[in-house]
C-alpha positions in Angstrom: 220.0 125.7 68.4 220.6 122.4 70.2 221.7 119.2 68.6 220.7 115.7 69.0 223.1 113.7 70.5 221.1 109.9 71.0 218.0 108.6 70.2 217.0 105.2 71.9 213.8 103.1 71.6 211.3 102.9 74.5 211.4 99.9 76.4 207.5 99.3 76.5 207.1 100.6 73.2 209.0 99.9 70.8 206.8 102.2 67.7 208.4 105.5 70.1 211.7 106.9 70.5 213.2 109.0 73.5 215.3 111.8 71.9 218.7 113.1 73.7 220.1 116.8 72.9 222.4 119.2 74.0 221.5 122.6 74.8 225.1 123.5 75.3 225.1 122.6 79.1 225.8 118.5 78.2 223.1 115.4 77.1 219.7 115.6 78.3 216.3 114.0 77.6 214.4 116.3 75.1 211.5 114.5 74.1 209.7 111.6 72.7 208.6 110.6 69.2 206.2 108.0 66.9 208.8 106.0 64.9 206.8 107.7 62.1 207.7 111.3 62.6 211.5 110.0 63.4 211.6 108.7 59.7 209.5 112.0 58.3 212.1 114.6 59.9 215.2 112.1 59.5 215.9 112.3 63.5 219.5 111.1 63.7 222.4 112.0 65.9 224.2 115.4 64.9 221.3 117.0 63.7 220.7 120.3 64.9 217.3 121.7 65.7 216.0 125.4 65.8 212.9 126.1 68.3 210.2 126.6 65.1 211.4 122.8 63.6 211.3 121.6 67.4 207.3 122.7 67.4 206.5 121.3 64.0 207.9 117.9 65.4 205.9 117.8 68.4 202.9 119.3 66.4 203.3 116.3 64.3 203.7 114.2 67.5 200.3 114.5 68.7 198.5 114.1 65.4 200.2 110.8 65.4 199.1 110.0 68.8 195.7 111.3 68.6 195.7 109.3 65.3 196.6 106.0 67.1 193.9 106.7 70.0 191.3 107.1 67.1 192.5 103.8 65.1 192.0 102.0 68.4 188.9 103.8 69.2 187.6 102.6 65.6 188.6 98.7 65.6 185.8 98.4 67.8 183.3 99.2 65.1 182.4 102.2 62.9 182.1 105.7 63.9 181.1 109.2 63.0 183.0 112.0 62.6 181.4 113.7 65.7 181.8 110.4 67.7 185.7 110.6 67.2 186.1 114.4 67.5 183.9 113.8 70.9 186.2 111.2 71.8 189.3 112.7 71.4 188.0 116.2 73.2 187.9 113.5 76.1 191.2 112.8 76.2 192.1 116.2 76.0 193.5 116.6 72.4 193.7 120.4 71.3 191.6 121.2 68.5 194.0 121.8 65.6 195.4 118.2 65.9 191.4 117.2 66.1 191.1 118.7 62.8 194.2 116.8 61.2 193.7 113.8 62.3 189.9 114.0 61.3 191.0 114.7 57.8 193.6 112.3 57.3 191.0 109.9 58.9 188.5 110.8 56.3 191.0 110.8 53.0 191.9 107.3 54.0 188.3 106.1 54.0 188.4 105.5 57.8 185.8 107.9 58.3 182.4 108.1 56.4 179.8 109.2 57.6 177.2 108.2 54.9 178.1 104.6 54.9 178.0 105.4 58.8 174.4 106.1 58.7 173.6 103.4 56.0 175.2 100.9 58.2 173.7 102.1 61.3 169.9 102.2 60.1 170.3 98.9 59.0 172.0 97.3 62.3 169.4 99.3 64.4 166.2 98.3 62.1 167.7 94.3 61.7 168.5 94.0 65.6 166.2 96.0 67.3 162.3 97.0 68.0 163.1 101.1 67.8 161.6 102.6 64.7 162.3 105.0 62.6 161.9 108.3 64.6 164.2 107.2 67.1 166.8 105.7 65.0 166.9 109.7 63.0 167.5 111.2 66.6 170.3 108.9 67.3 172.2 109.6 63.8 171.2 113.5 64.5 173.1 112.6 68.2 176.2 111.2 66.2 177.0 114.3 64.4 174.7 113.1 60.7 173.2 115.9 59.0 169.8 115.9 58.0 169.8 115.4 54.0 171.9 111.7 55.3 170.0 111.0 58.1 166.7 111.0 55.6 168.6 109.5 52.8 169.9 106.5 54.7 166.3 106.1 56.4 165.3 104.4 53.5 166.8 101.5 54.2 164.0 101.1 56.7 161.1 99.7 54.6 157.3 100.7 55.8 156.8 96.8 55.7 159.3 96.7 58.3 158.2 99.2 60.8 154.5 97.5 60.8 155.7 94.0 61.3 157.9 95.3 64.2 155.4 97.4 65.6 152.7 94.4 65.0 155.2 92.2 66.9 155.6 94.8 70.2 151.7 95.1 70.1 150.9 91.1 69.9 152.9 91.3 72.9 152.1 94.0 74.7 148.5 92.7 74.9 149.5 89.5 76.2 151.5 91.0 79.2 148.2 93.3 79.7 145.3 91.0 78.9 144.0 92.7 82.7 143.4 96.3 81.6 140.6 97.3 79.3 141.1 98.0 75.6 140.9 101.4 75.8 143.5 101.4 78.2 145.9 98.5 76.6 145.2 101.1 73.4 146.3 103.7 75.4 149.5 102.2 76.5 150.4 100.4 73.6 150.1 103.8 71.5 152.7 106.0 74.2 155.1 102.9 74.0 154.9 102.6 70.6 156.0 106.6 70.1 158.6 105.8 72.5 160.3 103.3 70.7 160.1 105.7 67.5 157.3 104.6 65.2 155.0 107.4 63.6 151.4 107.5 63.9 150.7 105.6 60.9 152.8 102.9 61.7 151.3 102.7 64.9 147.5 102.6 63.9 147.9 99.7 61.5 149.9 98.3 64.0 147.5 98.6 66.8 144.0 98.3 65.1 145.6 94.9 63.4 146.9 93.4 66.9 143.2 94.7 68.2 140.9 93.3 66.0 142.1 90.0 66.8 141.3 90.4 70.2 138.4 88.7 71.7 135.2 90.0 73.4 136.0 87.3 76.1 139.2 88.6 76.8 137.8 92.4 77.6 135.1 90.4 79.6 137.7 89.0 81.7 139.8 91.8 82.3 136.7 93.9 83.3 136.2 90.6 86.0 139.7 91.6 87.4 139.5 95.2 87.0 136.1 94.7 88.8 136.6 92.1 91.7 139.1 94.9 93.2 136.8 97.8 93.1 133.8 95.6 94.6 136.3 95.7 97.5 137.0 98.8 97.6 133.2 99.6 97.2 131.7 96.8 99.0 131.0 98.9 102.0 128.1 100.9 99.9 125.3 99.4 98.8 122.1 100.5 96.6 122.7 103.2 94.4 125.9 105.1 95.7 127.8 101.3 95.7 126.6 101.0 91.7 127.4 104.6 90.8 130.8 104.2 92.5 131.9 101.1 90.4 130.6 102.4 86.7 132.7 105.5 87.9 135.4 103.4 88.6 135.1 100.9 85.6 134.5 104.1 83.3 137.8 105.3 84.2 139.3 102.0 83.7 138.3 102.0 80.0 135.3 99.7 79.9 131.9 100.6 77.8 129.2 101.2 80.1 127.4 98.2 78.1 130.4 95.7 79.5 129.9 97.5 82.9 126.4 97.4 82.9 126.9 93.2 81.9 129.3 93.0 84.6 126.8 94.6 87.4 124.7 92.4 86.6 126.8 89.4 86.8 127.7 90.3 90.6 123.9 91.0 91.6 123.3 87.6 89.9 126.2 85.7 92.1 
């Protein structure tokens, strides 16, 4: 046994405590503890420690530390479970003082994960474009199991998603009033799964924003899409030359009937 013979506080902390103990060759520094544990083992000169009472201190120790790391880590804003278990693995915390501090965590409500996902599915559909899709694979990346992730989905309405989704596409075919429809459709459809809205979201979404879209505006596009293949093509003329640019427009996405308007315009000018 070896018995404590001071206990001073740390100068740039003064919540820890630098214990002192002899060992039976004179004073020496022992180790250091939260002003916590001091008070939950009554740490006090005279008192004599054996080695399993010496482990159950420092064992107590670290949960207190780790707990402090994960109080800090969570004044920032909420977290998951698996986001502070992942966090404290990064600071190299062993895993039975993980799973103390996680359930002391949890008993004092500092830890939820269903008002996690609540929260989260509402900051995510109020602050950004993602949909739905995307916001479940997040909460499924921070540790929320499925029956929750579903459950606090519902806080996205269907009304949402489509005016969100309406919004991007309104948009999206302003930026890319120079491609054809079928292309701008195209695009707008792969974005749209991107950001996380499902197919049914994305067709109202898309025919909506589409229908409002004028036949001038595909006229003009085809004039841009157009001017740069007739110089590409302008080398051929006759046949091969008009073949090569309905090939080209085709690709592009325009109707052979716009194409065939749009030939005609050039052999007009």
């Amino acid at each position: 046994m070896a018995i404590i013979t001071k206990i001073t506080t740390q100068q740039k902390n003064q919540d820890r405590f630098n214990v002192f103990m002899d060992y039976g060759k004179g004073e020496e520094f022992a180790f250091s503890v939260d002003s916590d544990v001091l008070i939950k083992f009554q740490l006090k000169k005279g008192i004599e420690i054996d080695d399993f009472s010496f482990m159950e201190i420092q064992f107590q120790d670290d949960i207190r530390k780790a707990y402090n790391l994960a109080i800090n880590y969570l004044s920032w804003r909420m977290r998951s479970a698996k986001e502070i278990i992942d966090y404290l693995n990064q600071k190299e915390v062993e895993e039975p003082v993980i799973e103390e501090v996680v359930h002391k965590l949890t008993s004092q409500k500092y830890i939820n994960d269903e008002d996690y996902a609540f929260a989260f599915v509402r900051t995510q559909a109020n602050t950004t474009d993602k949909g739905p899709d995307l916001i479940k694979l997040e909460l499924k990346e921070r540790g929320i199991e499925e029956g929750l992730r579903l459950k606090a989905l519902g806080e996205y309405s269907l009304e949402l998603q489509i005016e969100k989704a309406t919004k991007m596409s309104e948009k999206f075919f302003q930026k890319n009033s120079k491609d054809s429809l079928k292309i701008q459709k195209q695009k707008l459809e792969q974005l749209l799964l991107r950001k996380g809205y499902p197919f049914e979201v994305i067709n109202i979404a898309v025919n909506e924003t589409d229908a409002n879209k004028e036949d001038d505006a595909e006229m003009e596009a085809i004039r841009f899409q157009g001017e740069k293949a007739h110089r590409k093509y302008s080398k051929y003329s006759g046949f091969e030359y008009e073949q090569k640019m309905k090939q080209a427009l085709y690709r592009k996405g325009f109707t052979m009937e716009l194409i065939e308007r749009f030939l005609a315009e050039i052999e007009e000018s």
